[in-house]
N, C-alpha and C positions, 0 to 999 in steps of 0.2 A: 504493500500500500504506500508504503515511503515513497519510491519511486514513482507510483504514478502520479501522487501530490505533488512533484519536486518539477515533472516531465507537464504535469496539467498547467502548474504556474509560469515554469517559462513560456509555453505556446501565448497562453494570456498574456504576458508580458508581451512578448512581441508584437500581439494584435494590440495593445497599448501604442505601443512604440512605432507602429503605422499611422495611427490617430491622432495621437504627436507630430508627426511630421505633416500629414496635411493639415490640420488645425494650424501649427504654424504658419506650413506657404499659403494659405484662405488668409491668415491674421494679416498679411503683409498687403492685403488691397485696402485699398481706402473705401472710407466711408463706412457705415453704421453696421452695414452686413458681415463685411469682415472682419470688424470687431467683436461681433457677438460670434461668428464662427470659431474663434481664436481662442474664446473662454473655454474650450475644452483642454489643451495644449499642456494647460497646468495641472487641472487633474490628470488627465493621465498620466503626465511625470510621475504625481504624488504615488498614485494607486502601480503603476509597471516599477517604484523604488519598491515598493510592499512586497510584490507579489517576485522579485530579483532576489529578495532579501529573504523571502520564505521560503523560494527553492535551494540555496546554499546555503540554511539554518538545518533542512532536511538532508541534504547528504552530510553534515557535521551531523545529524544523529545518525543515522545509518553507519558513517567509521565507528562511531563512540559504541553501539553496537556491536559492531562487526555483523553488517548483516551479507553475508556469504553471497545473499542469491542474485547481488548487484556488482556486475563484473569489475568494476574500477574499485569497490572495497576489497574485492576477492584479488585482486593484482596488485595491492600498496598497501595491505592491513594483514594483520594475523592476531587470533585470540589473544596469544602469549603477549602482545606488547604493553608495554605499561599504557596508561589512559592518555596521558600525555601525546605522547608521542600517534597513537591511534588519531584523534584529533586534530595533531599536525599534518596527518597524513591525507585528511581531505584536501588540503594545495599542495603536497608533497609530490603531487605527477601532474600530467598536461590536462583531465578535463577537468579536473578540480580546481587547478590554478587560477583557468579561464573562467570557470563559475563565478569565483570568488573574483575576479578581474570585473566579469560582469554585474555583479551583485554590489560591488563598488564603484559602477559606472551609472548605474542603476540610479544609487542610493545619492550619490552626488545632482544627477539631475534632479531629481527628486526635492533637495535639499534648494537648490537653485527656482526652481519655478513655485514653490510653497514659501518660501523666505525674500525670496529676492523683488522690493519694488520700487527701485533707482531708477532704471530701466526706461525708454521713451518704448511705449508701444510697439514698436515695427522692429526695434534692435531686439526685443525681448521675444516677440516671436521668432524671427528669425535664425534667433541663436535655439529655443527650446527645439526646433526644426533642424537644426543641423544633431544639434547635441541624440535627438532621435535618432537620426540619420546613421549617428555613430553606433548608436546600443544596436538596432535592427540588425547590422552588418554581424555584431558579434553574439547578436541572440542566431542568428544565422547558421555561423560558426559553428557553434553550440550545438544546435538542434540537427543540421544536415552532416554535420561530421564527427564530434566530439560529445555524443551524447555521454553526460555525467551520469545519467541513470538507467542506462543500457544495461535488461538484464539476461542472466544467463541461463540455459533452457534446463540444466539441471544446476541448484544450488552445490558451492564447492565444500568440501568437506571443513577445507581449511586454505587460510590465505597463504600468499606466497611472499607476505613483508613488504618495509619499505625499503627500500637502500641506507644501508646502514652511516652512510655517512650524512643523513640527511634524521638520523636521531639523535636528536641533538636541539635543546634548550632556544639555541641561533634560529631553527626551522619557524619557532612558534614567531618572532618577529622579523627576520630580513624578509621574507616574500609580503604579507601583509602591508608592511610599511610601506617597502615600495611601491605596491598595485595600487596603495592609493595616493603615492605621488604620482605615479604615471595618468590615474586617472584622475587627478584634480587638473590634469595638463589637456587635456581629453575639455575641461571646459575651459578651460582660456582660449583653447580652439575654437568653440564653438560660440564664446562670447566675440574672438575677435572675428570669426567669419559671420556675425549677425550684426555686428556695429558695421562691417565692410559691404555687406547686401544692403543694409539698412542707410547704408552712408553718412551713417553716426559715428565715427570717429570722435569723438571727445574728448576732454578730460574725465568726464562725468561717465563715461564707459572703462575709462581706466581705473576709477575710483572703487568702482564695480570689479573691474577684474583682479586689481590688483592683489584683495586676500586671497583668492582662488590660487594664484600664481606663489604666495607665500605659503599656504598650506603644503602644497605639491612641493615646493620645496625643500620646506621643512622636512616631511614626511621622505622624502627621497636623501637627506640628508642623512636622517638615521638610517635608513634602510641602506644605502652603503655603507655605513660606519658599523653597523653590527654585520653584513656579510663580508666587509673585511676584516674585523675582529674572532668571525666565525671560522675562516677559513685560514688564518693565523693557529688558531689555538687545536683547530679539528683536523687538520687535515696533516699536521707532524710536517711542514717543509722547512718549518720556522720564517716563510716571507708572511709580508701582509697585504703584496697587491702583485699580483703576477702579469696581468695585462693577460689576461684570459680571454677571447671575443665575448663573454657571457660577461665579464666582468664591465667591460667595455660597453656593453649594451645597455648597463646601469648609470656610466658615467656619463656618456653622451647625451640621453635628458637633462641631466643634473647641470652640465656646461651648459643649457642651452636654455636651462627653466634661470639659471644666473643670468645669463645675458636679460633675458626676459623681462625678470625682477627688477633689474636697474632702468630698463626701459621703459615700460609700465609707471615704476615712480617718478620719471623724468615727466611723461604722458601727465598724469595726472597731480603735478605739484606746478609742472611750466609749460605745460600746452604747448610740448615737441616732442622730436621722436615718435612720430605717429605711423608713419611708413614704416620704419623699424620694430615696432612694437607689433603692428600686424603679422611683419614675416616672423618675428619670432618666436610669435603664437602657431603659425604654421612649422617651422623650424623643430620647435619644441615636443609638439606631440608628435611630428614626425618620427624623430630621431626616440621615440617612446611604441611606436609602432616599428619603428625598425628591431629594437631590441624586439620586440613578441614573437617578430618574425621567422629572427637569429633562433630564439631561446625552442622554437616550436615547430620549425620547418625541418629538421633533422638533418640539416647542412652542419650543425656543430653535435661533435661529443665531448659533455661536462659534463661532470658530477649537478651543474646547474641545468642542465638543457634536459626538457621533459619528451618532447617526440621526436621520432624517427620515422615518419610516416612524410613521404614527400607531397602529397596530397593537401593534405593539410596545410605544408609550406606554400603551396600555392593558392589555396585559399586564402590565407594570408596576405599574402603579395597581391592577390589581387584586391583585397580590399585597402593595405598600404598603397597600391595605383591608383583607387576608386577615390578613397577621401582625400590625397595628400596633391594628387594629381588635377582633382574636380578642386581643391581649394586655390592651387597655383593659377587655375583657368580663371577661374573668379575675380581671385585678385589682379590678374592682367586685366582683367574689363571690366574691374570696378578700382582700377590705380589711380585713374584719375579724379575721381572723386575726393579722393583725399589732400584734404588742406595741407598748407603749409603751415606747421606751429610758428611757436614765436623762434625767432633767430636769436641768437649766442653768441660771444666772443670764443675765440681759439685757446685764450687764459680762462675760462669759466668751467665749474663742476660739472655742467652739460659734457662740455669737451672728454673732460675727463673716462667721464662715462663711457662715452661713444667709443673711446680709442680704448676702453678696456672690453667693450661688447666686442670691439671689431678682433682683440689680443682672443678672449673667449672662441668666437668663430674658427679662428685659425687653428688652435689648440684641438677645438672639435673636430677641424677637415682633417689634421695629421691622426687623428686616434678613429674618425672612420677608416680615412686611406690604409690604415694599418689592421684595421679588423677585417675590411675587406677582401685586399691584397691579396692574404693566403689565400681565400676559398674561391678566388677567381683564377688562381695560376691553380687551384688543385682539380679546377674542371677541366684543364690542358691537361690532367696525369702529372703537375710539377708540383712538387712538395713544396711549400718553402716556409720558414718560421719566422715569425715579427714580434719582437721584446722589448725588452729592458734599452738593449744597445740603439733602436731607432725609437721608441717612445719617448727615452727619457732623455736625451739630445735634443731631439727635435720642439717635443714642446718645449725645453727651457726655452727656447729661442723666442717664445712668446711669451710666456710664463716668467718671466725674469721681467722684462719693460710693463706688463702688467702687473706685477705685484712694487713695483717704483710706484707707477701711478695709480695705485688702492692708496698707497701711504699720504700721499700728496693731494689727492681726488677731494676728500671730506675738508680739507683747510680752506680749499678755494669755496668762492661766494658764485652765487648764482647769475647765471647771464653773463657776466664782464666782470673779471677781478685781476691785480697787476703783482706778477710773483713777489715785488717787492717787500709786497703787506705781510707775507709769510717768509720771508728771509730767513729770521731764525728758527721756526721748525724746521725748514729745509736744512740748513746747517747742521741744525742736532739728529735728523736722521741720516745725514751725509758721512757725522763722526760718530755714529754707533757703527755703523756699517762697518767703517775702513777700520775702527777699533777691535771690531770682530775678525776680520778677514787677517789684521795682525796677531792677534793671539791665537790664533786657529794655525795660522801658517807655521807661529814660535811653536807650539805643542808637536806637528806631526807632518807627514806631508800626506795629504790628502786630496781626493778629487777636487776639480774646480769646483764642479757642480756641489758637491758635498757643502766646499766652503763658502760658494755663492749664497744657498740655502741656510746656511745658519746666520749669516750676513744680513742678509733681506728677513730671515723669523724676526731676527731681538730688535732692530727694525721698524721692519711693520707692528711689531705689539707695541711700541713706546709710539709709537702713529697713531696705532689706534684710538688713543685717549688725546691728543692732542687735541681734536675738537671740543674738547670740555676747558682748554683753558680759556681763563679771563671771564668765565661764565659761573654763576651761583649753580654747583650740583644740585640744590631741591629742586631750580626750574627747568630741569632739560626734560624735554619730551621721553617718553617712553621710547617712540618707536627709535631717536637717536639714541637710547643706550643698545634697543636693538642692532641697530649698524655697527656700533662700538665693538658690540660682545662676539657680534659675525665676524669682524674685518679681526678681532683679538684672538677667534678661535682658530683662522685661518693662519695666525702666526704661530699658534701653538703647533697645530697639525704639519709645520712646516717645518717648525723646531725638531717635533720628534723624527719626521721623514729623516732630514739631513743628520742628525745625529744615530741612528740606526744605520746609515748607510757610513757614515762616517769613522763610527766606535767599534761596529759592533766584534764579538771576539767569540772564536768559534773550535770548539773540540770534540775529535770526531776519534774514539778509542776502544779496543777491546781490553774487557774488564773483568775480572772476576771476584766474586762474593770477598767482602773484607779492603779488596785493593781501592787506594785514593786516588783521585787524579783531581789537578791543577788546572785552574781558568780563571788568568786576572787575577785575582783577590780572595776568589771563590774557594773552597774547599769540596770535594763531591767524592763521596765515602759509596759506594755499594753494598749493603748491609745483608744483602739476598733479594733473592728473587721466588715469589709464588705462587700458585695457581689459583685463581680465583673466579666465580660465576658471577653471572647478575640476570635480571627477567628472560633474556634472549642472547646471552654470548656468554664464549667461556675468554677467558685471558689468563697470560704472564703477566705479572706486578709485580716490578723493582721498584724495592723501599732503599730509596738516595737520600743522605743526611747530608745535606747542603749547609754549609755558613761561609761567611765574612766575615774576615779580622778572627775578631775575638766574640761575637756574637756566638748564642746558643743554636746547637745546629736546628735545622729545619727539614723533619720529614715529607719528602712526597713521592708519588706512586704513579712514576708512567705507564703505560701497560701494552702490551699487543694483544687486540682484542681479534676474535672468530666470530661470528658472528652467524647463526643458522636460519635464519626467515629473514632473509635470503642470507646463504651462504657467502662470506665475504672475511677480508681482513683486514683492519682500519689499523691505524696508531694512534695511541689516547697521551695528548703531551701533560707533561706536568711544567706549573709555572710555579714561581716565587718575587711575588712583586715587592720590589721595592719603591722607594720615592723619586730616585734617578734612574730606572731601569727594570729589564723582567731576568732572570735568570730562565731558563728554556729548555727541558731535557726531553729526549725523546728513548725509547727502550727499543733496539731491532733483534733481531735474531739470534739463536746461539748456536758458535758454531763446534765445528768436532772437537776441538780441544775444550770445551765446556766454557769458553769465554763468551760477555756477552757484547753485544755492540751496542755502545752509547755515546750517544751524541747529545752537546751542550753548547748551549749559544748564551753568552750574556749579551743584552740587547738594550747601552744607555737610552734612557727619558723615548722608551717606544710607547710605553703608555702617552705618552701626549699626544701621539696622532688621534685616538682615539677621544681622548680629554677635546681635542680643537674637534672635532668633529661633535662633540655632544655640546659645546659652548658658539657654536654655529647653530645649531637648531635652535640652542635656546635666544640668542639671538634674533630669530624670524618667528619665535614665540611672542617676547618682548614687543616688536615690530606688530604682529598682531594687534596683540593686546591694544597696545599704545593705539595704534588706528581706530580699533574698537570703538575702546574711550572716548578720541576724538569724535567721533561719529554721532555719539551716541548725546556729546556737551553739544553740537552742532545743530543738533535737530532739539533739542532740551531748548535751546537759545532762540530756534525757529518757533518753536511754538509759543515760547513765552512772550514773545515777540508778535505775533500773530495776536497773543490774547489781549496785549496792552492796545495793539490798534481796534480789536474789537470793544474792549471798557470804553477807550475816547471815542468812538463812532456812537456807541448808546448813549456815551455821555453829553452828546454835542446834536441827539435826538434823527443822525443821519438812518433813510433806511438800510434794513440790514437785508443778505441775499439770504433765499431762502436754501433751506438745509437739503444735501442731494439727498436723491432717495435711493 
């Protein structure tokens, strides 16, 4: 019965989601008729977010269950699993993911046409109309190829698991977060392709769009910070960003919802960047449809990538050609409609902006060009691999004059400003710099790029707060401690990149019970090694007595795990955090002489990638908020305002209009 409630609600959805869309394109004719056609558009947002949200509530009971007779639980679930993990496993494969994809594509429009009335008539149709446009494609999806509740003609006795490297704590939030960064991007689409039909460009559309673009970001912000903290600690390689294409397919929105972000607040504080701001509404969910694409067309194999079904990849693709294609047409024949905002000096924060949107773009065409690359030359039969050696070059080259002018960007004034006025911040972030880049070089000799990066971190973090001087801290807006805390966490997350690449100190040793081995400072004792189970695996566990100095040692337990629903072998790392660094051990094999192999990485201040990464989100929290607020004194003020002209119109005996009905 699960099933057929979960398969009944999506169909209705969908027939929602048709209703939707012409409701909107009816709402877009003038006059009295098409406005009343138009009042449907939002219910049925509300009621196809319900009924998106009902059917992905029902296959989360169905795993939590284990109900066998539905082939996607009976292929990524087994009785034996803890609950946990059972329930991660509803997004833990490809129809699930997309459920849940959907269900918060859903839920968002939903949230939008029930909430949302900034909006001029004809922009707000026309976005509810596209944003339809988009769910039908992947209710589509769903229902003709990916059915999530497809069942099986005899129930299975018993499942056959999830991939064991995807149990794991990281499952319940990297996918979640992101889906619903990808899909807050999903409506900045569909707001800026309905101000563009609408030929509502505004500020007052960007005011509207811009938390949509902040959420999504947020939200995408974490979701790669915990799947590179997941894939750091789970996966036993000791890195924490490989340039994975899967990894990659994460990054590429994230570059591109940033450029967005700054253009949107440009949009909507100085009525420019409006041309800019369209594309990179299209840009942005683009490059969020391109990952789906990567992640589900079975062109990639990762531990991240859910299908191998080419079918489906082309499904995809062509709904990546249908929206991304139908939007580029659009906006060629609706380009000219668009105004010109107001003009800006070459010294003004605008500027600034622009030349860090234009540093972003470049950054993103080198990290497509490179995700691409391989699997174009692998459809010739030619192998070839794209890393660290062309990634990490190639963007400094933009990445370095972008992160000058993030520091410099917030000091200048709006419109016209003359560097003069800011002389000495520029100064003082000139001689932190070269102060860094000297004491870096006296300590060791190290990569450029290493010591560029610690250079431009301590830097950019003493930049960050520069704009609070000569101002009273109680009155600075919210949303500028938001920019503060973003532009501060991006120094941290920079600090620990370049110091991990810089420090880090690495022992790779066969060992046996009793014998010590030396790293740095470290002490690592092998105490024994033994066998131990847990719900669904058996493992080796080596107990390592680690210390420093003279510190009391610190037990922990890496393990090599087996793993039987489904049959598999993982490496389980043990960490030891300290305030400057993580100590890092991994357990491998033993070989004939009964030694065992272990490997230890001390890795200084790599916790602060992670630290800039959650001081970023909070950042575009702040930034919320702080908007919120404003919004909320702004309309407080319109009203009260409103009421005084109506006391002096009663008072001064003028007639008053009468009340709508």
């Amino acid at each position: 019965m699960i099933a057929e409630l979960g398969l009944a609600a999506l169909w209705l959805a969908t027939a929602l989601a048709v209703l939707q869309i012409v409701s909107g394109v009816l709402g877009l004719r003038a006059g009295e008729k098409g406005a009343a056609l138009a009042i449907y558009a939002r219910p049925a947002a509300v009621v196809q977010a319900f009924l998106a949200v009902l059917a992905f509530f029902l296959l989360l009971w169905a795993f939590a269950i284990t109900d066998l007779s539905i082939k996607l639980v009976a292929t990524n679930s087994h009785s034996m699993k803890p609950m946990l993990y059972k329930l991660t496993g509803t997004w833990g494969n490809h129809e699930g993911s997309m459920l849940l994809w959907v269900a918060v594509l859903a839920l968002s429009g939903g949230l939008l046409a029930g909430l949302e009335r900034r909006l001029p008539h004809k922009t707000m149709s026309a976005t509810l109309a596209v944003q339809g446009f988009v769910a039908l494609g992947f209710y589509a999806f769903l229902l003709l190829s990916s059915n999530p509740f497809e069942r099986l003609p005899i129930p299975a006795v018993e499942g056959t698991g999830l991939n064991p490297l995807l149990q794991d704590i990281g499952l319940a939030i990297h996918p979640p977060t992101l889906y619903v960064g990808y899909v807050g991007l999903s409506v900045a689409f569909s707001l800026a392709m309905g101000a563009l039909i609408a030929k509502q460009v505004t500020p007052d559309f960007a005011k509207v769009m811009r938390p949509w673009v902040l959420f999504a970001w947020v939200f995408l912000t974490l979701g790669i910070t915990a799947g590179s903290y997941w894939a750091y600690y789970e996966l036993g390689w000791g890195g924490w960003w490989f340039w994975d294409p899967v990894e990659n397919s994460s990054l590429m929105p994230w570059l591109a919802a940033t450029a967005l972000l700054h253009s949107v607040s440009v949009l909507a504080a100085r009525d420019a960047l409006r041309t800019w701001t369209i594309m990179l509404g299209v840009l942005a969910f683009s490059m969020s449809m391109l990952g789906t694409f990567l992640v589900r067309s079975g062109v990639l194999t990762s531990v991240h990538a859910f299908a191998v079904d080419p079918e489906r990849g082309s499904f995809i693709l062509l709904l990546l050609g249908l929206y991304i294609g139908g939007a580029l047409a659009i906006f060629a024949v609706r380009a000219g409609s668009i105004t010109e905002g107001k003009r800006f000096s070459v010294t003004s924060r605008e500027s600034a902006l622009v030349f860090n949107n234009v540093m972003l773009s470049a950054i993103l065409a080198i990290v497509l060009l490179g995700t691409l690359y391989p699997l174009l030359t692998e459809a010739f039969d030619v192998r070839v691999s794209v890393g660290p050696p062309y990634f990490n070059p190639a963007g400094a080259i933009f990445a370095i004059p972008m992160f000058i002018v993030m520091g410099v960007g917030p000091l200048l004034r709006w419109k016209q400003d003359k560097p003069a006025r800011i002389q000495f911040e520029l100064s003082l972030i000139a001689a932190v710099a070269i102060a860094v880049v000297s004491v870096v070089a006296i300590l060791g000799d190290y990569s450029i790029l290493a010591v560029l990066g610690l250079a431009l971190s301590v830097a950019l973090g003493i930049a960050a707060f520069l704009p609070l001087r000569g101002r009273k801290i109680g009155r600075v807006p919210l949303a500028t401690w938001g920019m503060i805390m973003a532009h501060f966490g991006v120094a941290v997350s920079l600090f620990g990149m370049a110091s991990e690449s810089a420090f880090t100190e690495e022992r790779l040793a066969a060992v046996t019970p009793g014998s010590t081995e030396q790293l740095g400072d470290w002490n690592i004792e092998l105490m024994g090694v033994d066998p131990v189970a847990g719900p669904n695996w058996t493992a080796v566990e080596a107990r390592l007595a680690v210390s420093r100095g003279d510190e009391e040692p610190t037990i922990i337990n890496p393990q090599a795990r087996n793993f039987w629903a489904p049959a598999q072998a993982t490496s389980e790392s043990a960490l030891v955090t300290r305030w400057d660094g993580q100590l890092y051990a991994v357990i491998g094999e033993q070989s004939e002489d009964g030694r065992w192999q272990l490997r230890v990485w001390w890795k200084p201040f790599v916790t602060f990638i992670w630290y800039g990464g959650l001081l970023i989100s909070l950042g575009g929290v702040l930034s919320i908020v702080g908007r919120v607020r404003l919004d909320l004194k702004r309309r407080s003020a319109v009203r009260k305002g409103k009421a005084r002209r109506d006391d002096k119109a009663a008072l001064s005996g003028a007639p008053q209009p009468e009340p709508a009905e």
